[in-house]
PASEZA-902292 format. One line per 2 residues: number of its first residue (from 1); their letters; for each residue x, y, z of N, C-alpha, C, O, CB. Coordinates in nm, 4 decimals, decimal comma, padded with zeros to 6 digits, always signed. Last residue first. Glycine has a CB too. Layout:
% residues N
NUM	A	X Y Z X Y Z X Y Z X Y Z X Y Z ~ ... $
END
This chain:
% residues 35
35	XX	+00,6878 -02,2670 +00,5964 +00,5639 -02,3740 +00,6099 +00,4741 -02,4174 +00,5042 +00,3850 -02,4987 +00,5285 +00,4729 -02,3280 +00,6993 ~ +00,9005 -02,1731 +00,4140 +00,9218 -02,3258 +00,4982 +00,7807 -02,3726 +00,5729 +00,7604 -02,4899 +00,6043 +01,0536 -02,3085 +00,6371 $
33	XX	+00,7615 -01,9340 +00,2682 +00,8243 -02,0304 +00,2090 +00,8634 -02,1733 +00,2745 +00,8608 -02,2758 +00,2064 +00,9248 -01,9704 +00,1703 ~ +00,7021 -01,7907 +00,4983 +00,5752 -01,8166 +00,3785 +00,6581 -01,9626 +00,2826 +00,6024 -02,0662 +00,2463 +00,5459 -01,6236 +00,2418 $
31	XX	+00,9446 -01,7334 +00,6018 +00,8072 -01,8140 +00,6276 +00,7085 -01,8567 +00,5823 +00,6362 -01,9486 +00,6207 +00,7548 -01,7857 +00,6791 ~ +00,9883 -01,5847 +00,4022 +01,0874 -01,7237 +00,4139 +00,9863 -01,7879 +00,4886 +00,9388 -01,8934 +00,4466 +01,2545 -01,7179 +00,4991 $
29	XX	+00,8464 -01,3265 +00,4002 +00,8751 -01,4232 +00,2484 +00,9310 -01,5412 +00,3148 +00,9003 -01,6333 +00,2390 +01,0031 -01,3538 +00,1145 ~ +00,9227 -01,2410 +00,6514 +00,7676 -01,3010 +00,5942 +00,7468 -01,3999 +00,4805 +00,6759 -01,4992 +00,4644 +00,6840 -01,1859 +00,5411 $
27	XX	+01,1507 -01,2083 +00,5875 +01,1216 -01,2745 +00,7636 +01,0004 -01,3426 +00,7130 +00,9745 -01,4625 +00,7233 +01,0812 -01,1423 +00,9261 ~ +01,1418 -00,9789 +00,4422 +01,2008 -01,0848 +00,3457 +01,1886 -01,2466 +00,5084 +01,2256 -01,3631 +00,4938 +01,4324 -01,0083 +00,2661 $
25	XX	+00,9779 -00,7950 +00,5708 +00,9056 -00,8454 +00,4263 +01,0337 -01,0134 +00,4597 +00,9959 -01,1260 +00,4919 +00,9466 -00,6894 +00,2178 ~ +01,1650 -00,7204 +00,7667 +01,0382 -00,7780 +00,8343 +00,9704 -00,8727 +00,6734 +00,9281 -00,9883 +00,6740 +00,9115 -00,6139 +00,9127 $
23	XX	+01,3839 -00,5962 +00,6044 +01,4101 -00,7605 +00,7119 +01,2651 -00,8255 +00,7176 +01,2397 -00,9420 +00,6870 +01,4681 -00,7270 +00,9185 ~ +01,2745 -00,4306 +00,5140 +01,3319 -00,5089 +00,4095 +01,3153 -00,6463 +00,4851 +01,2639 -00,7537 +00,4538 +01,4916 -00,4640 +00,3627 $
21	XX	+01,2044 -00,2486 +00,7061 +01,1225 -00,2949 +00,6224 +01,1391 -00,4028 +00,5734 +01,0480 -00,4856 +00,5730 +01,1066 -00,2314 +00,5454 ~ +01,5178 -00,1642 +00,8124 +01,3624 -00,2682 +00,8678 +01,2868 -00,3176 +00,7654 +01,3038 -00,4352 +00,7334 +01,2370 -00,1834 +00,9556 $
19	XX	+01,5743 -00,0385 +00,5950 +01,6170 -00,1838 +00,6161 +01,5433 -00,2982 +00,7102 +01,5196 -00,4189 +00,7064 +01,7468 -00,1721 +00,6682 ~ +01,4247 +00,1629 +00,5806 +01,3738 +00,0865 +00,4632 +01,4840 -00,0586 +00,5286 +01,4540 -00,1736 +00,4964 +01,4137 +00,1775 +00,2689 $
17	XX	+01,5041 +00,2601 +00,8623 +01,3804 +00,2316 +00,8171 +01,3217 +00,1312 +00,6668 +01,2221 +00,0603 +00,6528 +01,3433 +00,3626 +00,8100 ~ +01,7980 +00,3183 +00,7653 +01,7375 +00,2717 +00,8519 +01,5657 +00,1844 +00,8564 +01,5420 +00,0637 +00,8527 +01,7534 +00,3774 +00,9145 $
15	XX	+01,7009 +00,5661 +00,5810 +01,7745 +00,4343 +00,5502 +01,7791 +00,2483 +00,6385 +01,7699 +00,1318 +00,5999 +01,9150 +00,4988 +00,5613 ~ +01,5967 +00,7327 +00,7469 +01,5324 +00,6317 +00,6263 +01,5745 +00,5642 +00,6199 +01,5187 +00,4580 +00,6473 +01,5167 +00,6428 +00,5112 $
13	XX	+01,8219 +00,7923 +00,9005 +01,7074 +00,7253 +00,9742 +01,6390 +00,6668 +00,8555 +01,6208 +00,5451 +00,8603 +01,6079 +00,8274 +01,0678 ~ +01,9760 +00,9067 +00,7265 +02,0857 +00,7483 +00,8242 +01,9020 +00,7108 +00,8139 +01,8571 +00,6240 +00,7390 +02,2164 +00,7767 +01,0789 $
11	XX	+01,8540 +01,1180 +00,6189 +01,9132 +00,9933 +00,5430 +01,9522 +00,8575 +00,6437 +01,9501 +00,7371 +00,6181 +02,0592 +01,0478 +00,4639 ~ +01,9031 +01,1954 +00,8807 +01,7632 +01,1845 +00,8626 +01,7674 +01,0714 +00,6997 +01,6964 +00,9724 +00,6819 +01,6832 +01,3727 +00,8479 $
9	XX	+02,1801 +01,2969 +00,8805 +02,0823 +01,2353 +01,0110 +01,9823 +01,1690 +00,9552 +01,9777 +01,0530 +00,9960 +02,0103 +01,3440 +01,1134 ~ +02,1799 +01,4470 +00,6593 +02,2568 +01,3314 +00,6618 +02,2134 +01,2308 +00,7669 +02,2099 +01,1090 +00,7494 +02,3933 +01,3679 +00,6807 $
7	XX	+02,0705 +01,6481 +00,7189 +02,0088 +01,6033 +00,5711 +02,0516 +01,4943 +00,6268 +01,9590 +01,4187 +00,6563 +02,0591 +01,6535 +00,4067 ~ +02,1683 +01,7928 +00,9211 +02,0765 +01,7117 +00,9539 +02,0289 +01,6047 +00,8589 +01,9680 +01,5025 +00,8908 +01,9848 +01,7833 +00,9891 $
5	XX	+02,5465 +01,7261 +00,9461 +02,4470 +01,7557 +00,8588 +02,3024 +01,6812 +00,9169 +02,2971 +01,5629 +00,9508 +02,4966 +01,7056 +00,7097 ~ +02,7295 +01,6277 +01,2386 +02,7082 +01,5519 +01,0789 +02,5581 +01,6731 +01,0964 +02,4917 +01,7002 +01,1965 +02,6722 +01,3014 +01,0600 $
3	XX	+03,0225 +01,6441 +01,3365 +02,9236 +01,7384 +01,3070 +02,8607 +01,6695 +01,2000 +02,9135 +01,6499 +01,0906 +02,9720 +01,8799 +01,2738 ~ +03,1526 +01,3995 +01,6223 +03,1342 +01,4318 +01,4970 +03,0224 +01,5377 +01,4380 +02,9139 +01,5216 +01,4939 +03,1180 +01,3177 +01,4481 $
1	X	+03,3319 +01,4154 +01,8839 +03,2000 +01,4010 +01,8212 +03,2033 +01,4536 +01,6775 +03,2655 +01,5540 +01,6427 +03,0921 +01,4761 +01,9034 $
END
């Protein structure tokens, strides 16, 4: 197992989070765009 840093945990999870974000916006933008 690996010792990772909480800073570093919690970076993964934003990071994480803004890539959701990214998917759900750019899911919306293309739909918005083929209908």
């Amino acid at each position: 197992m690996w010792s990772t840093p909480s800073g570093e945990l919690s970076l993964g999870r934003d990071l994480a989070k803004v890539i959701r974000n990214c998917w759900g916006f750019s899911k919306t933008y293309f739909w918005h765009l083929v209908t």
